[in-house]
N, C-alpha and C positions, 0 to 999 in steps of 0.2 A: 422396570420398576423405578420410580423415581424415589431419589434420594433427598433427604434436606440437609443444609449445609454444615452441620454438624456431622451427620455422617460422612459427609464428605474429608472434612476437616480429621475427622480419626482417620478415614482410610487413608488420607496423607501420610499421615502421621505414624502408620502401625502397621501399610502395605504398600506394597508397590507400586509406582505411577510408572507406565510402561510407554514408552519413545520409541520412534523410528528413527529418531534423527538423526543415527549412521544408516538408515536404508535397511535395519536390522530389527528385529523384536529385543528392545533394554530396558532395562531399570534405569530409570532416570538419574539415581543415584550413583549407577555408572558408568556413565557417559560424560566422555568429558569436553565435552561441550555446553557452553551458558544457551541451556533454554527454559523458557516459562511454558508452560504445558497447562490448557483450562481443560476441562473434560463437560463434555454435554451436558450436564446438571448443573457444575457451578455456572455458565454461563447463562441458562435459564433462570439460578437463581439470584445471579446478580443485575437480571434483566439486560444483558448484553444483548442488543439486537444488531448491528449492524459490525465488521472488521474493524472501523474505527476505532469503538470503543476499549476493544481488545488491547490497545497501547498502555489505559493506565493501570493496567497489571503487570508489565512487565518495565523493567528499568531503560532507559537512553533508548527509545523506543517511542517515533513519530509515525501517527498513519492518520490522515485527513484525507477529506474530499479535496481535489485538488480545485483551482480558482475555476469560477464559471462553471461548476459542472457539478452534477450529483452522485456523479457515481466512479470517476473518475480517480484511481489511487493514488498518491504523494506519499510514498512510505520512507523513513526515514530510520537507521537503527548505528549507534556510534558515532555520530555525522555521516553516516554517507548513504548518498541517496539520487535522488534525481527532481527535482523541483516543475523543471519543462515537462510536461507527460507529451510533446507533441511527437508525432509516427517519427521512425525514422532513428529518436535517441532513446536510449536504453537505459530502462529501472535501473537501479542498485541495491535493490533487494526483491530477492524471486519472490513469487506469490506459486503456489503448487494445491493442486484439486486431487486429492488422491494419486500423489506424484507425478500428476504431470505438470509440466510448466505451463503457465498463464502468462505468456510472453507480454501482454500490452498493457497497459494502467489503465486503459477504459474498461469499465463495467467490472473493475479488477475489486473494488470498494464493498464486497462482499455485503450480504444479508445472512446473521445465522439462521440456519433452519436446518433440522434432521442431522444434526452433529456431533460425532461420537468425539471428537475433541480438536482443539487447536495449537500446536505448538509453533513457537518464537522461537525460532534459533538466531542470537547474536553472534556477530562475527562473521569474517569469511568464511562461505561454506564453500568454495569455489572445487575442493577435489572431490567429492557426492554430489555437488548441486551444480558445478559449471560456471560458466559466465555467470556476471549481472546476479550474483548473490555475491557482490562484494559486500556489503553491508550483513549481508545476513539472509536467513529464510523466512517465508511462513507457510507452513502445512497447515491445508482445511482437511480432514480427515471426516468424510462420512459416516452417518452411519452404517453398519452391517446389515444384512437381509436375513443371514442365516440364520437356523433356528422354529420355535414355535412360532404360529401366528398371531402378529399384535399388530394394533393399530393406537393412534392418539391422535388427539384433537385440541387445538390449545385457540382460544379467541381473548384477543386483548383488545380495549378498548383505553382512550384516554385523551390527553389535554389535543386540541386544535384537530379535535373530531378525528383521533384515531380509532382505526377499523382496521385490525388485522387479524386473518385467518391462514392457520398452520396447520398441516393435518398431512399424517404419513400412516405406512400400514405395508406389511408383507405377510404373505402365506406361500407354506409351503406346497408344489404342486406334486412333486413326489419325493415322498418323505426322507428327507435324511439323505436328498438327491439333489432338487430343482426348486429353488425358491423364486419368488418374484414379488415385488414392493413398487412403491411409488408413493412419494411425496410433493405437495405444492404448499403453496405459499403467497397469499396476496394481504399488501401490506399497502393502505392509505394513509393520508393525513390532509388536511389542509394547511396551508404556506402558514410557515413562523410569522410573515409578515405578508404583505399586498405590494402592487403595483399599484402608485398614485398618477394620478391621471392627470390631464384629461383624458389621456388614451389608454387605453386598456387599463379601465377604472377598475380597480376591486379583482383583478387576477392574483390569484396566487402566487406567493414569492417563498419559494422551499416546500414546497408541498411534496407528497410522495404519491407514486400511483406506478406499481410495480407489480410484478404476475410475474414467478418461476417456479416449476416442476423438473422435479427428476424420475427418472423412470428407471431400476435395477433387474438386473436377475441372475441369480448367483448358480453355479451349477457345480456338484461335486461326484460325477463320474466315479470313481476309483478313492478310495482313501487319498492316494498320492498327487490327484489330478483336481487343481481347482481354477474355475472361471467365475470372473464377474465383468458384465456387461452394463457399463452407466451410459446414460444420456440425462443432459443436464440444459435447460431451455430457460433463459429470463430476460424481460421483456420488461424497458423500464419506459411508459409517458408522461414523466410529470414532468412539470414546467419549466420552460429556461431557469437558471439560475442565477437572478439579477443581483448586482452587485450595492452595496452602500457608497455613496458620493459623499467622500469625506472634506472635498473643498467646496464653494461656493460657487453657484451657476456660472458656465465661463461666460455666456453673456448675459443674463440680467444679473448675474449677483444673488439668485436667489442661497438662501442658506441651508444647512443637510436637511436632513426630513428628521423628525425626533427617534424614530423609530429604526436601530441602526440594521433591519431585518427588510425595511422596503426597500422601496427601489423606484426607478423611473427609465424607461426608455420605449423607445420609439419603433420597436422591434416587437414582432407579436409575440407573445410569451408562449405560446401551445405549438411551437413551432421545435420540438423536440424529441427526437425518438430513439433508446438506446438499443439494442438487440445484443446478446450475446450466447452460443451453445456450444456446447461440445459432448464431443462421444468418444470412450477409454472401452480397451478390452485390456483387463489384467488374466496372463493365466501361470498360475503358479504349480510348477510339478515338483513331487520328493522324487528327487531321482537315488537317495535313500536315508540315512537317520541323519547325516551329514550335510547333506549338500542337498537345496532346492533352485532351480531354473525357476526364474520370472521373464515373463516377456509384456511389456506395458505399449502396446499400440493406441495413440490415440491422435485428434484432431477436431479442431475448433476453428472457429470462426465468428466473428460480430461487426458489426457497423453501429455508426452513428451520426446521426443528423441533427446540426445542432449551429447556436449561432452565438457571439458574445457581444456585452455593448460593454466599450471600453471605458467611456463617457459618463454612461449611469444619468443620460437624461435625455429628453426628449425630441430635441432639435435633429440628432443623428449628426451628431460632430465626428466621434470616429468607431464605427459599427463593423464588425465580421458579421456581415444576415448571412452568407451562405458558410459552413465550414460542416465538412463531411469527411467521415476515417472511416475506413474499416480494412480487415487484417481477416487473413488465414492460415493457417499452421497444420501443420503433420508432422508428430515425432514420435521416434520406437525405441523402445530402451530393451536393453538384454543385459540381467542382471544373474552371478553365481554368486547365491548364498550359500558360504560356508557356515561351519560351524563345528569346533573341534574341543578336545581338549585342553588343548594348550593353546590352538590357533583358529580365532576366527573373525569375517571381515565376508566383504562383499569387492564382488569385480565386476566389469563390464563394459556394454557400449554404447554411444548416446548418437543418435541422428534426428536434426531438425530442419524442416526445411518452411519458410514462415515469409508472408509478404503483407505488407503493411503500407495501405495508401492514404493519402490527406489532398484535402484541395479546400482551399477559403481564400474569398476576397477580402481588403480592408477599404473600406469607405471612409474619406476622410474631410469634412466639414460639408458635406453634399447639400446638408439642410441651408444651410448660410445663404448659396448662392441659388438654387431653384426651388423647385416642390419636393425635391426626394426623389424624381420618377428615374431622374435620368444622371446618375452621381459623376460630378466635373472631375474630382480627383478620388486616386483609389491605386489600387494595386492588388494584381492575382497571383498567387502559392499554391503549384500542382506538384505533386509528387509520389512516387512509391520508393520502395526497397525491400531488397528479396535479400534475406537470409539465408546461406547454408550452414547449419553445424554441424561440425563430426568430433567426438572426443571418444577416448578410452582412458578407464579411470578404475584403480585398484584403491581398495581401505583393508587394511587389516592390523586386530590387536592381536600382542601375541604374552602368554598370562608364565612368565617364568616361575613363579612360582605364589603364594596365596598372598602373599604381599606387592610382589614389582608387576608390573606389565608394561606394555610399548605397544603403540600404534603406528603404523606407520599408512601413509595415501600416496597417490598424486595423481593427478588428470593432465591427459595432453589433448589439448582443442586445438580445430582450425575452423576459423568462418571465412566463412567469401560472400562478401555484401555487395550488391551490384543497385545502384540508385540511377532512377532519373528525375532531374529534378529541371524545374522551369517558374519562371517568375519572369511579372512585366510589370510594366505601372502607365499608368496614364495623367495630364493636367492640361484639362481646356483648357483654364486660363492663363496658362504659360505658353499654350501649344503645341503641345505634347501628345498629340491623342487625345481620344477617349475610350471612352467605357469600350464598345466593339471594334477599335483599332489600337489595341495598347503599344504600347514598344518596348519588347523585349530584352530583359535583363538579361536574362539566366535561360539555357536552353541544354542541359547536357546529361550525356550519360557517361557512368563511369562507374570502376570497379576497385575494389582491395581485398587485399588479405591479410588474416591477424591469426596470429598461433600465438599458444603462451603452452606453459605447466605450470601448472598450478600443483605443489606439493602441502605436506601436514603432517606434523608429527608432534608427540606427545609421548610423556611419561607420567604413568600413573602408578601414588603411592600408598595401599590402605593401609593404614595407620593401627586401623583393627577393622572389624567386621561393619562397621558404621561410621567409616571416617576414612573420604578417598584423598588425598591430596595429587593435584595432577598440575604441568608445566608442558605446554603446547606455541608450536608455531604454526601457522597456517599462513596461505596466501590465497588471493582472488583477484581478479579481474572483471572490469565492467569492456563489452568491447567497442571499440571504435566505429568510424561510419564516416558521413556526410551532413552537413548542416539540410534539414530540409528546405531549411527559408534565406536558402544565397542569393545574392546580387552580386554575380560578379563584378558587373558595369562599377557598381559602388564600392563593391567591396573586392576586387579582382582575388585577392588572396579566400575568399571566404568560398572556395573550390572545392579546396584543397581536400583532402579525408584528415583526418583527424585520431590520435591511436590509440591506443587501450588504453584505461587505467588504470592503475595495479597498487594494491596494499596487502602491505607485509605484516602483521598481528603475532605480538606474544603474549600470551596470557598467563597467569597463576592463578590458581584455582581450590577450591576446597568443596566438600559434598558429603554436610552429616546429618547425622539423625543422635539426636541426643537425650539427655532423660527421659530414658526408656521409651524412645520414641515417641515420646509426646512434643519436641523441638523439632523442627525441619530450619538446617540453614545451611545455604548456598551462596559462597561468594565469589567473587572473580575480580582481580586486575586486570586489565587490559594497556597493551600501546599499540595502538595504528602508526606505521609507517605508509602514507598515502601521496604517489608519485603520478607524473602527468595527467593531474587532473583533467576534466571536462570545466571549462570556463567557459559560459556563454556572454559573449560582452552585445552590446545593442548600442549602433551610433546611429546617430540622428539626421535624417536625409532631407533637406529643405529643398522642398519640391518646387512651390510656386516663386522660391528667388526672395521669401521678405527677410528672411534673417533669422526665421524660427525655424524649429524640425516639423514638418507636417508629418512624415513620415519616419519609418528606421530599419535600418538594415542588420542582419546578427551575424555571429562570427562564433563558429566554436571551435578553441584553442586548449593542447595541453599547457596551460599554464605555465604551472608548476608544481609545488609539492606542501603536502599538510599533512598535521600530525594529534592525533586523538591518545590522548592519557587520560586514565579512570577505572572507576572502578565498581564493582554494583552488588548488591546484597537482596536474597531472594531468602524471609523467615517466614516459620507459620509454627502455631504454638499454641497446642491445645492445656489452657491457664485451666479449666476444672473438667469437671465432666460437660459444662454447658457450655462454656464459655470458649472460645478461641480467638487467637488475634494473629492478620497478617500485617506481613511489613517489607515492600520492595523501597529499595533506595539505588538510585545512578547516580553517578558525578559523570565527568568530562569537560578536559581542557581541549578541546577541538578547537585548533588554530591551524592560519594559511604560513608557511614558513618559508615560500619563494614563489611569488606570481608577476614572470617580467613581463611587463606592457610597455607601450607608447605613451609616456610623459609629452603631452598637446602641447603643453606651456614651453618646455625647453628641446622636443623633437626627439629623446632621448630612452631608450629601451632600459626602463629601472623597476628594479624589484620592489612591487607597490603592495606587500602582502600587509603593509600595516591598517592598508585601506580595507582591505576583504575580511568579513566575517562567515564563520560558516551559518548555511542556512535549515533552517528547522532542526535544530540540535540547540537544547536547551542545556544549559550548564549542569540540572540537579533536575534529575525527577524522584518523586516520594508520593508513596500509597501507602496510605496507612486503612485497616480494616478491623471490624470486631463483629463478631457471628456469637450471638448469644440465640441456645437452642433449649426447647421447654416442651412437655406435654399442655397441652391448648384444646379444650374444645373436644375430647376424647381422639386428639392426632395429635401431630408434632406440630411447631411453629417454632422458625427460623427468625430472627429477627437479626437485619443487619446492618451497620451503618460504615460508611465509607468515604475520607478524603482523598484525593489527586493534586498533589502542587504541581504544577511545569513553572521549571523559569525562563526568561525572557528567549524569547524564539524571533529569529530572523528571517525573512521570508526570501532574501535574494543572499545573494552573495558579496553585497555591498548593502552598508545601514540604509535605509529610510521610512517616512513618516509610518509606514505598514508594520514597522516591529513590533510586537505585542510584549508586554510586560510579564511578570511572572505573575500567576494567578492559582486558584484553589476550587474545585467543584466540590461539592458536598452530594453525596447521594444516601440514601437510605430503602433497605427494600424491608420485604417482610413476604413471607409464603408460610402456607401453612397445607398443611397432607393428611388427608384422611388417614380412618385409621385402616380400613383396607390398601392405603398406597394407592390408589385411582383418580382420586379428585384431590385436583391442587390449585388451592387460590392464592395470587400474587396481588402485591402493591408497592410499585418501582418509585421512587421519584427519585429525579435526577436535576443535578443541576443546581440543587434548590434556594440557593442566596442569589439564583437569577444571575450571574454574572455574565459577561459580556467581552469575551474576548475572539479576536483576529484569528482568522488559521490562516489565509491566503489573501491576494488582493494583486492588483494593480498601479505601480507609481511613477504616474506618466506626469512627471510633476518637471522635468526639466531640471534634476536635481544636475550639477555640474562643476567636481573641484579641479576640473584643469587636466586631469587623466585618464585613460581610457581603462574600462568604460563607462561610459556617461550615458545619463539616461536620457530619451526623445522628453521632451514638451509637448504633449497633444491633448490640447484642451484644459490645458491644467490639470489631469486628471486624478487623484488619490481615492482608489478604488477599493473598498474592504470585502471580505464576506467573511460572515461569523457563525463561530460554532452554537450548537441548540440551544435554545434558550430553558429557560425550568419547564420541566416536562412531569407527568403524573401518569403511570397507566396502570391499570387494574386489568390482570390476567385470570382465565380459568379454562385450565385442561381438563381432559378427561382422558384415561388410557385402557384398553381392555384388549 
């Protein structure tokens, strides 16, 4: 049955919102941990369609497509994250499909559909969740099968000829035993903007053209004994995703195109294909009122074929046409839920074993000197790495009495990462090779090992029966690896492995529900202590001898060390019987407090942290909302209207011309529900003062104060791509 957001808004407010986010069935209210928790209705009624949008709900809290790519994750949560998605280096914050891990950031960019809810967990999750949730978590939590037979039907249409169909359904095969469901999902649009030509006139630039189904069947044997069997299939074709040319043609001069959503290049646009699937068997036994055995087997796999113009023009100055990933994984988790009087928690054990390949050429002024057919300079990036994880990892709170309790965790992992990687380059007109005889940079294989514990603990204080105050430590880890894209020739140290990076978090915390439960408020302090970082620096390799960088070489180093202070507030606050209002607010002082490099100018290793900023981590996020709910029409009508401020967002880890300003989206929806609850009409708009701001980009602009790292010169390049523009769409489901 669907809900309107006033209902929602009371149940907040009057019942309990229920979290996994100890890997346990809680009240959100007592768990002490900062998560934003959306549930399948509000997301449909705020017209949340895609993982993205899910950030401006929750505080210090980044998730964009990352550059060049549509489906591709950039999650960011406290400052810490991972920016590069290429194979090889590792998110900073998990992404989880009904607990399993989504190891890779491609095709990671989720689509909601058939979603019993989403929860944001901030902070290290690293003793439940492992690696690579230094940052933090996000649970997609499906929906259930179990139950009566129902089905739904939702088509939405809207601005730049969207066409999408949503449609799920299960029935029970023997009752009260063996259910089985299945949902899909195809979601078009035509491009925000075009490709201008003369070549490849009038293609599409952002367009969508996507197809995923899942398929369940849930099975309950015995009271004690329960299975569910998912497979999950999505399949994205829409078109490259061209970039905005924010400087002036490197050779005629011509100037950007008005339109900061086109594009221009010399690359076929329909030249891209994502795939992504995976198959979970969860089987949960009571082995009795106490204590349930879970066993989570599952395994995935996806590719992707796909290419980037760095240039953002025609000539084909510096082009990746081939660049292709794809990754497999298998991992089993054995989980004991307890659950006691006085003590309960969850134990267990985690095995992953996950390999993840990339290979792209970069083409660099090819057009200049021939036709294109037969590129003079360039260079090839081949590589895999195979992961092994193994941890074991205990959580348990123990309730002294109706006021104190104590949590205590911790996880001990070990990975063993084994890469080979290879890299070469070619330059006819130095004589260097070419295209089918390059010469060989980089040709090696090699291996490491990383172990960490990751511990957590916390004291929790109820104040009274609606008022928890809690003081927690946690730690996490992102794990180390190998650069995929070494040169040793250039870069002889750029070999080497590279080690974990680990951040230390305390937080204070509070979690009430206040006049008479019609307030909801949740705040939290936070400090990151965040220790050898991941710093990817990029020097610039002058191929043909003229004194520019045609090319560049990367290097990733633990730096050094950064540190995140802030603090974030989660309200909701049902103001009459109709009326409600939400209100998340983040701060964050996220700065680099020692990163020693190579001073060029004076030859000299000095701690350049005043030059680094952190990237995608906005100083202040705020969401402000109001859900005003009424009889309409002889049903309900939701009427709701919504701002998002982010302020100013860094795209690298050093400033340039890509930083985007702090800015404000406006949205507004409105749905309305029959009065059997069956038929429900929506109208989303987003966006709507049209604004115009950067998530990601490219700045091959040759920016250069004398220290490393300095960025290549290639083409002059200053590359944007930008978030939706105003968007309109009118929905209508039907459920029965």
């Amino acid at each position: 049955m669907s809900a309107t957001a006033a209902d929602i808004e009371t149940t907040r407010a009057l019942e309990e919102v229920t979290v996994t986010a100890q890997k346990r069935e809680q009240s959100l209210q007592d768990v002490p941990v900062a998560v934003t928790a959306l549930t399948g209705d509000e997301l449909d009624n705020m017209g949340i369609q895609a993982l993205d949008q899910v950030a401006r709900q929750s505080p210090n809290v980044t998730l964009e497509a990352s550059r060049a790519t549509n489906s591709t994750l950039t999650a960011y949560i406290r400052g810490i994250g991972q920016q590069d998605p290429l194979w090889g280096f590792e998110p900073g914050v998990g992404v989880y499909i009904d607990d399993v891990y989504f190891a890779r950031p491609q095709a990671a960019l989720l689509d909601v559909f058939d979603v019993e809810r989403i929860e944001v967990l901030r902070g290290p999750q690293g003793t439940l969740y492992g690696k690579n949730t230094i940052g933090g978590a996000i649970k997609y939590v499906t929906r259930s099968i179990a139950g009566d037979a129902s089905s739904k039907i939702n088509l939405a249409v809207g601005s730049h000829n969207q066409r999408d169909i949503k449609a799920s359904g299960s029935i029970p095969l023997v009752e009260d035993k063996l259910w089985v469901g299945a949902a899909f999902a195809s979601l078009s649009r035509d491009g925000y903007g075009e490709y201008v030509g003369p070549q490849f006139e009038g293609e599409e630039n952002g367009n969508k053209d996507v197809f995923a189904y899942r398929l369940s069947m849930e099975a309950q044997p015995t009271d004690a004994l329960n299975l569910v069997l998912n497979y999950d299939n999505t399949s994205d074709d829409s078109n490259l995703r061209g970039g905005y040319r924010m400087t002036p043609g490197f050779v005629d001069g011509a100037a950007p195109l008005n339109n900061v959503h086109d594009t221009r290049s010399g690359m076929d646009p329909t030249n891209q294909q994502v795939n992504s699937e995976g198959l979970a068997l969860t089987v949960s036994y009571d082995v009795n009122e106490s204590i349930q055995f879970k066993s989570i087997t599952a395994s995935r796999e996806g590719d992707q074929q796909t290419a980037i113009d760095f240039d953002s023009e025609q000539l084909g100055l510096v082009e990746a046409p081939f660049f292709v990933t794809s990754d497999e994984q298998f991992s089993q988790e054995f989980q004991l839920i307890f659950t006691g009087e006085k003590l309960s928690g969850v134990a267990g054990l985690y095995y992953f074993d996950g390999d993840a390949f990339g290979a792209f050429d970069l083409d660099v002024y090819k057009s200049l000197y021939n036709d294109g057919t037969n590129p003079l300079i360039g260079t090839r990036t081949i590589g895999d790495v195979n992961t092994v994880s193994k941890a074991l990892f205990a959580n348990g709170t123990y309730q002294f009495n109706d006021a104190w309790s104590m949590t205590l965790g911790g996880r001990y992992s070990k990975d063993e990462k084994t890469t080979n990687g290879f890299f070469s380059s070619y330059n006819v007109l130095a004589g260097a090779g070419d295209f089918n005889n390059q010469i060989t940079a980089t040709d090696f294989k090699d291996s490491v090992t990383f172990s960490d514990f990751s511990p957590r603990a916390s004291v929790e204080y109820f104040a009274s029966e609606d008022v928890m105050l809690f003081a927690s430590f946690s730690k996490g880890f992102k794990s180390g690896g190998f650069d995929p894209r070494a040169n040793i020739t250039a870069l002889p140290q750029s070999a080497e492995p590279f080690d974990s990076e680990v951040v230390e978090t305390v937080e204070l915390g509070v979690k009430s529900e206040l006049a008479d439960g019609r307030l909801r408020l949740n705040a939290t302090l936070f400090n990151n202590d965040y220790t050898d970082m991941h710093v990817k620096t990029s020097v610039g390799i002058d191929i043909d001898g003229d004194g520019n960088s045609d090319s560049f070489a990367g290097q990733v180093i633990n730096a050094g060390s950064a540190s995140g202070l802030g603090g974030e507030l989660e309200a909701i606050a049902l103001l009459t019987d109709n009326l409600s209002a939400n209100l998340t607010v983040g701060i964050i002082n996220a700065e680099f407090d020692e990163v020693m490099l190579l001073n060029r100018a004076t030859e000299q290793v000095e701690n350049a942290a005043d030059l680094m900023v952190v990237s995608y981590t906005p100083e202040s996020t705020v969401n402000f909302g109001l859900t005003y709910d009424t009889s309409a029409f002889g049903g309900e009508l939701m009427l709701n209207a919504n701002a998002s401020y982010r302020g100013e967002v860094h795209m690298y880890e050093i400033e340039t011309l890509l930083d985007q300003e702090g800015y404000t989206l406006f949205d507004i929806n409105a749905v309305w529900v029959s009065p059997a609850q069956n038929w429900t009409l929506g109208l989303h708009g987003k966006n709507l003062t049209d604004e115009e701001y950067r998530t990601s980009g490219y700045p091959f602009t040759g920016i250069d104060d004398g220290t490393t790292p300095a960025q290549p010169n290639l083409a002059n390049s200053l590359i944007g791509y930008y978030g939706a523009p105003r968007t309109v769409t009118a929905s209508l489901s039907y459920q029965f």
